[in-house]
C-alpha positions in Angstrom: -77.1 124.5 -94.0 -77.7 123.5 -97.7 -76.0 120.1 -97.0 -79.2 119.6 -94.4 -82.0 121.2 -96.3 -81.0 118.4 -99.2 -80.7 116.0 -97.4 -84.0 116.7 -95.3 -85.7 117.0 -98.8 -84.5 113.6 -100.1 -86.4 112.5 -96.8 -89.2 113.7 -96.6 -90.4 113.0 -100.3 -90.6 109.6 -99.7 -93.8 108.5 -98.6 -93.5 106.9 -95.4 -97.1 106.8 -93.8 -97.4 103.7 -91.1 -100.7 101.8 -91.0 -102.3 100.8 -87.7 -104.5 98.4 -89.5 -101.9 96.2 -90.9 -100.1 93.5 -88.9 -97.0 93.8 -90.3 -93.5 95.2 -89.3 -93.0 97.3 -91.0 -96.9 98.1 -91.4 -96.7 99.9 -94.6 -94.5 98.4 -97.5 -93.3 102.2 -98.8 -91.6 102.5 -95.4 -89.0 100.0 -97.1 -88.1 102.2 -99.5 -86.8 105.0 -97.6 -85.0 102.4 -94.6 -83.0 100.6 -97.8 -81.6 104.3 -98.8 -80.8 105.1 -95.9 -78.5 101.8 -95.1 -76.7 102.9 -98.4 -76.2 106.3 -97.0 -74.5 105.3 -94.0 -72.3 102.7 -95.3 -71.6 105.9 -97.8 -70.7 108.2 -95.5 -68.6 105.6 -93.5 -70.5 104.4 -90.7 -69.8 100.5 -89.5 -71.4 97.7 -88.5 -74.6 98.9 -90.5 -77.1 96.8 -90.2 -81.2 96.3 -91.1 -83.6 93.3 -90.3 -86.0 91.9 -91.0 -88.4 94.2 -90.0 -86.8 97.2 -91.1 -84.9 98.2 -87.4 -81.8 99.9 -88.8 -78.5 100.2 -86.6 -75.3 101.4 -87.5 -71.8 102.7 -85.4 -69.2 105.2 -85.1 -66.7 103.7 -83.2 -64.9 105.6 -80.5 -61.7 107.5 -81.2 -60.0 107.9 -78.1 -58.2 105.3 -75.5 -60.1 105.7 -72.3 -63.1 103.3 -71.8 -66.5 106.0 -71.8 -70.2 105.1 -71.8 -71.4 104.3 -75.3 -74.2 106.7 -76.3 -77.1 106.3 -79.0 -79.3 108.6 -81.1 -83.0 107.2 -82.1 -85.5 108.5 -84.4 -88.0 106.9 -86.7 -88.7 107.5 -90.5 -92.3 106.3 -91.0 -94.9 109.2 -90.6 -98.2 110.2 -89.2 -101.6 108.1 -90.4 -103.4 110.9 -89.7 -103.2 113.3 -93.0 -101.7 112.4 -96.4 -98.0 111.7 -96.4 -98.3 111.1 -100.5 -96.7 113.2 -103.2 -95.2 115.9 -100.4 -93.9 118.9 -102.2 -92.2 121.0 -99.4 -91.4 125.1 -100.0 -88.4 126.9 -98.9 -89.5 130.5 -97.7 -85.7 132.3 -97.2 -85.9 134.9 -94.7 -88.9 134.1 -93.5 -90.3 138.3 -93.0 -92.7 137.3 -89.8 -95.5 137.7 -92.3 -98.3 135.1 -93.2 -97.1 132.1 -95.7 -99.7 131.6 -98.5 -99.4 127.5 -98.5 -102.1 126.9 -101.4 -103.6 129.8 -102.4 -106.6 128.2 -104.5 -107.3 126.3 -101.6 -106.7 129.3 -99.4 -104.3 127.8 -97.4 -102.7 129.9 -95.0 -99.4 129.2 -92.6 -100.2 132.6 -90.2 -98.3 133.6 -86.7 -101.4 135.3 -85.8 -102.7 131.6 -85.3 -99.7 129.8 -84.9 -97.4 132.5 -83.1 -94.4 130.3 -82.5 -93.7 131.4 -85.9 -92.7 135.1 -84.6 -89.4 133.6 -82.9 -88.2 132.4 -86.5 -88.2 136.2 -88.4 -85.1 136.4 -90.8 -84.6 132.5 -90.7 -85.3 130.2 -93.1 -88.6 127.8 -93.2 -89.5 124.6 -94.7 -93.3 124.3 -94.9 -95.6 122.1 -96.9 -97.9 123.3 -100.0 -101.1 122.6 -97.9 -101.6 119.6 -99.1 -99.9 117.3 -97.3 -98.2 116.7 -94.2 -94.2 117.5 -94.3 -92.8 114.7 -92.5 -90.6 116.6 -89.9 -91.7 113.8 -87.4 -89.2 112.4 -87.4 -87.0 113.3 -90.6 -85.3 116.0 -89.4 -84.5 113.6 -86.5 -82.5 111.2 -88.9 -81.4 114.3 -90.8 -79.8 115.8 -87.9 -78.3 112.3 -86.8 -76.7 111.2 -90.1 -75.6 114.7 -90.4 -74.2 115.2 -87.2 -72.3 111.4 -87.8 -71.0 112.7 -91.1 -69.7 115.6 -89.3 -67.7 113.1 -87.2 -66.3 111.2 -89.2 -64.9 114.0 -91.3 -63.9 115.7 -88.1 -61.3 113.1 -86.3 -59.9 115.6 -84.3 -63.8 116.0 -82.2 -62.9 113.1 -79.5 -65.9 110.5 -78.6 -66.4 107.8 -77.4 -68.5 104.3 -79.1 -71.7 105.8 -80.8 -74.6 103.5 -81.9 -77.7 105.3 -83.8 -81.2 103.2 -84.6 -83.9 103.7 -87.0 -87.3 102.6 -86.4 -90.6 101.8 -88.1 -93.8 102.3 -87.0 -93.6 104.8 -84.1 -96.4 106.6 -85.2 -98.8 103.9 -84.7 -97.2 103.0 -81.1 -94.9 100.2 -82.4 -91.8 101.8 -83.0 -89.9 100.2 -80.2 -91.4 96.9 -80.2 -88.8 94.7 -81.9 -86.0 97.2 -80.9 -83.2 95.1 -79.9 -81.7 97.2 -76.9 -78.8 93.9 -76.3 -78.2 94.3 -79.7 -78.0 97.9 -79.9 -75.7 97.7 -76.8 -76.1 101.3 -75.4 -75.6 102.6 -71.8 -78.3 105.2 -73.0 -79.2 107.2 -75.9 -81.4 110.4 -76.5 -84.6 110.3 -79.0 -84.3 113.1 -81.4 -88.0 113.5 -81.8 -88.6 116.8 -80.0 -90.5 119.6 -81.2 -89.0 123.2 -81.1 -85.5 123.7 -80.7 -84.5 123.6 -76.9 -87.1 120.9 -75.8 -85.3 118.0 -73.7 -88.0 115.6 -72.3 -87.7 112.6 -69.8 -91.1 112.4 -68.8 -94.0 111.9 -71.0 -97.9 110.6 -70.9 -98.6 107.0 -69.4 -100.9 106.2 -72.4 -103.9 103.8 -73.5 -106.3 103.5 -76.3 -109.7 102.1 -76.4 -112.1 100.5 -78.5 -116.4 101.0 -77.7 -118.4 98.4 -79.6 -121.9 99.0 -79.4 -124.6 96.5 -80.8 -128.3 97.8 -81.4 -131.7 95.8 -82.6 -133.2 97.7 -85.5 -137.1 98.3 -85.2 -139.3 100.0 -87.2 -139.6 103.2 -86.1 -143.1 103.6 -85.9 -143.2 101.0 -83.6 -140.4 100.9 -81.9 -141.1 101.5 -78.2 -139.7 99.0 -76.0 -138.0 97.2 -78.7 -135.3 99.1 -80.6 -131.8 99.4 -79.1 -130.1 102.7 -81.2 -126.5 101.7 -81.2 -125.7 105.2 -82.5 -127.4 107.2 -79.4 -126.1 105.3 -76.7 -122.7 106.0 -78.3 -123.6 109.6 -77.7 -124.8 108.7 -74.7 -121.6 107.2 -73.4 -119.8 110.3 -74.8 -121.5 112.5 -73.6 -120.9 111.5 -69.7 -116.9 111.9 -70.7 -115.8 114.9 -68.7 -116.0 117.5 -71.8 -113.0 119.9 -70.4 -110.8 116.8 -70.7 -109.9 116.8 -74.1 -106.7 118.0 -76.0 -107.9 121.2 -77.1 -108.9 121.9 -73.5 -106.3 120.6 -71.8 -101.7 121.8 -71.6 -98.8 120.4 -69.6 -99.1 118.0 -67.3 -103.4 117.7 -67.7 -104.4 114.2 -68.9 -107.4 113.7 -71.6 -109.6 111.2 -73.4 -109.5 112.0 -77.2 -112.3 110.2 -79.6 -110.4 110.0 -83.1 -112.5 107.7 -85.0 -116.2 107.2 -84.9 -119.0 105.6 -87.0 -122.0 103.5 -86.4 -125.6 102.6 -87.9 -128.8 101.6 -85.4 -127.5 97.7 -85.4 -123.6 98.9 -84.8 -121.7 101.9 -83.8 -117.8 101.7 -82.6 -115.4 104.5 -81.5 -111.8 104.0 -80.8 -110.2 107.0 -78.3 -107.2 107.2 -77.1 -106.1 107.8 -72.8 -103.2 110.1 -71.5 -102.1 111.0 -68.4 -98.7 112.1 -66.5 -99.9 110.9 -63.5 -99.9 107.1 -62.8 -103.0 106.9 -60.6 -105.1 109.3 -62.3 -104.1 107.3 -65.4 -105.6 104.2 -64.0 -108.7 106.6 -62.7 -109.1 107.3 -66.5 -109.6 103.7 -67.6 -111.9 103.1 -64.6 -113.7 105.5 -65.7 -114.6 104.2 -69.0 -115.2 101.1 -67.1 -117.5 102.6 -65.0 -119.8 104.3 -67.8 -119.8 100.9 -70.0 -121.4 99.0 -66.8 -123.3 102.1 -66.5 -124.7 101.9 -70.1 -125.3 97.8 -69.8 -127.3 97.8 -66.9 -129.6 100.2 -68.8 -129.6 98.7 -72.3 -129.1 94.9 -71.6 -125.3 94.3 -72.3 -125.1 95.7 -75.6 -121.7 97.3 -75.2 -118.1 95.6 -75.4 -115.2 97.6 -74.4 -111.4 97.0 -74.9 -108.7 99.0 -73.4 -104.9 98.3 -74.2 -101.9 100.2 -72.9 -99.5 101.6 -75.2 -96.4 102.7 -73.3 -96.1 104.6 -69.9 -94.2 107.5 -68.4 -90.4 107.2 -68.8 -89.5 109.6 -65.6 -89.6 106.3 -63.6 -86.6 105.2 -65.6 -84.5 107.9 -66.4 -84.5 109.8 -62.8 -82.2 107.4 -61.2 -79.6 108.1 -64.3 -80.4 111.7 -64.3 -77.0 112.8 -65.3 -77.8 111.7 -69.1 -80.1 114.6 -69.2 -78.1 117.1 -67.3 -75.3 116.2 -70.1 -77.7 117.2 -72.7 -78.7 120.5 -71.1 -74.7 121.2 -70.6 -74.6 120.4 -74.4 -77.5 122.4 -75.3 -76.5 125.2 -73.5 -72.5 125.0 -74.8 -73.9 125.5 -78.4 -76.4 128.4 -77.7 -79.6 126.7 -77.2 -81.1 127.5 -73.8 -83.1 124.2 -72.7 -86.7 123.9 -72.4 -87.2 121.1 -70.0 -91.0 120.1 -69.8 -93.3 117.0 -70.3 -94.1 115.5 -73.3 -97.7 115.6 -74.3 -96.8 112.3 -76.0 -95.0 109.6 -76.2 -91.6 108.5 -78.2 -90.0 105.4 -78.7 -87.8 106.6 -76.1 -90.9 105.8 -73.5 -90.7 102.4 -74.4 -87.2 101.9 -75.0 -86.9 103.1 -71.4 -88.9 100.2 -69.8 -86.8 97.9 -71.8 -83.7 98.9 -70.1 -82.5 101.2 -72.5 -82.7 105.2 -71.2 -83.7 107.4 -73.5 -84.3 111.1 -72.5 -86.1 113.0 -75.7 -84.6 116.0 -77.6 -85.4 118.6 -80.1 -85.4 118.2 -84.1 -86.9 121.5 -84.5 -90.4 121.1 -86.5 -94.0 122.7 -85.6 -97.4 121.9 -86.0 -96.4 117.4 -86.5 -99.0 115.8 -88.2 -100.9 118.5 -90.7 -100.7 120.4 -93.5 -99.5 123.2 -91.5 -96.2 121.2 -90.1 -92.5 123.4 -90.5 -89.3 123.1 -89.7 -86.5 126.4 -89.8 -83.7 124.8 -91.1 -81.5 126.7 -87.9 -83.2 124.8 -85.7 -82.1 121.6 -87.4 -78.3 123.2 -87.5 -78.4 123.2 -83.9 -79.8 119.9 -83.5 -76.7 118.6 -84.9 -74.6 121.0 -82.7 -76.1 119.3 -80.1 -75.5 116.0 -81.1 -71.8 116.3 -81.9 -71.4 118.4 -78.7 -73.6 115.3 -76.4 -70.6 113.2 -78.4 -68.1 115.4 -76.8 -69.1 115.7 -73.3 -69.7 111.9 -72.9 -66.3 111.2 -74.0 -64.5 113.5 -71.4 -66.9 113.4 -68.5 -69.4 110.8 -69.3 -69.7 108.0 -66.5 -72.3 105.0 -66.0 
């Protein structure tokens, strides 16, 4: 337990935020930093083959132990962290048996970690928590990933007796911008399959997740005096409410669980002459993903027929639903269920209302079912981790090693 809560630590205060701005790999400089230490580490604890390019992609092995020819088997999980809320200067607390009770966080700020709000927190009395100081996110996603997968390694290599077969494990950049598996080298990596541990609480295994998209709404306007503007001005601004506002309100992420799809506006700004949004498109379902985009389509002809061709619209995909992939192989999941439940962790098997690099990974020939690190509330100032969950995550791990190597087949 204290070996992972240090090393989770040494993680998680190094700043790590991607950039979807930048055109880089990897987009942030800082994300450097922490990929350097953690090629020393492995070479430290006696990993081979450990290896980093150019762009940061980090792979290392554990070679197998045992005479008979088994699948080899690889862990995933990135180390850059979420755009979305500071990432700088993260001071995590330590609440030891955690009493069920409200967590002050910041108490000038009034910051307050409650499982009247957030009541997975009830499942976790008498454990112990890792929270942030409500300032900052805490970096869980996906640190406690590469904790639990070094960990888990170390635990191998000091345990020769555990029998397994070749293991590979990755590092990426940049999955929390969508780029994560871009440059992943799958040949090089040389995996039968491997498992994303990117999960949320402990039990999740995942092998289907959102076909997604994003979307960028330029619109341009004529700026009139508005005394006399009749006839003449175009309002970027309102027809960017107007377009908006014909979005389906009940289909947004706060309205929406399991396998319901959304459009979610996440950045927004605009003047009479200009106004942009960017939003992002999810679905499960294939052909009501495409619906989605035609949608959007739809409204911006809508909107150009009234206002003379004033709006440009882009739509990209990001990555799409890995059931497609890993279904015909479905025996790497049941493995990990069988692991799960040999260690005491009964298995929640649901969709992810997201994506991993295990999505794209997938597509690129390399199956990668998803399963839990253990944190809550990714991407805020309210993010934790209980350190248990993160104990079993390695069980798993070691245990996944186990089962491959004496009933694992292709």
């Amino acid at each position: 337990m204290q070996q992972i809560i240090d090393r989770f630590l040494g993680y998680v205060q190094i700043d790590t935020q991607s950039d979807p701005e930048s055109k880089t790999t990897p987009s942030t400089e800082k994300q450097w930093y922490l990929a350097d230490l953690l090629v020393e580490e492995l070479e430290n604890i006696g990993m081979e083959d450990v290896t980093i390019d150019d762009n940061a992609y980090i792979m290392a092995t554990l070679p197998s132990n045992i005479n008979e020819e088994v699948p080899t088997i690889g862990f995933i999980s990135h180390f850059d962290t979420s755009p979305d809320f500071s990432g700088t200067d993260v001071n995590p607390q330590i609440i030891e048996n955690y009493d069920g009770k409200d967590i002050v966080l910041n108490a000038i700020d009034q910051i307050v970690l409650s499982p009247d709000y957030f009541e997975d927190l009830k499942q976790y009395k008498g454990q112990t928590l890792i929270t942030t100081d409500g300032s900052t996110l805490l970096g869980a996603d996906d640190k406690a990933g590469i904790t639990e997968i070094v960990t888990a390694m170390e635990y191998l290599i000091n345990h020769p007796e555990i029998k397994h077969g070749k293991i590979r494990i990755g590092f990426t950049p940049d999955e929390e911008i969508g780029r994560g598996a871009h440059l992943f080298d799958v040949d090089k990596f040389g995996a039968d399959w491997a498992y994303t541990m990117d999960g949320s609480q402990i039990g999740e295994l995942e092998y289907e997740n959102f076909n997604a998209a994003k979307a960028k709404v330029t619109i341009k306007g004529k700026s009139v005096h508005p005394g006399y503007a009749k006839n003449k001005m175009v309002n970027a601004i309102s027809i960017a409410n107007e377009f908006l506002g014909i979005l389906p309100p009940e289909e947004t992420p706060q309205n929406t669980e399991g396998r319901e799809g959304f459009f979610h506006v996440h950045h927004i700004k605009g003047e009479i002459e200009l106004a942009t949004f960017e939003l992002i498109i999810r679905d499960h379902d294939q052909t009501l993903f495409e619906k989605r985009k035609q949608l959007l389509r739809d409204i911006a002809l809508q909107l150009n027929s009234m206002y003379g061709n004033c709006i440009d619209l882009e739509i990209n995909d990001q990555y799409f639903n890995m059931r497609e992939k890993v279904e015909p192989v479905f025996h790497i999941v049941e493995i990990a269920q069988l692991a799960m439940e040999a260690v005491g962790v009964t298995p929640i098997i649901k969709p992810i209302r997201g994506g991993t690099d295990g999505s794209q990974l997938s597509y690129k020939g390399l199956p990668c079912p998803n399963i839990f690190a253990g944190g809550h509330n990714f991407h805020g100032k309210y993010e934790y981790i209980p350190v248990e969950s993160m104990k079993k995550a390695v069980d798993v791990i070691v245990k996944i090693c186990e089962l491959v190597a004496t009933h694992g087949r292709n």
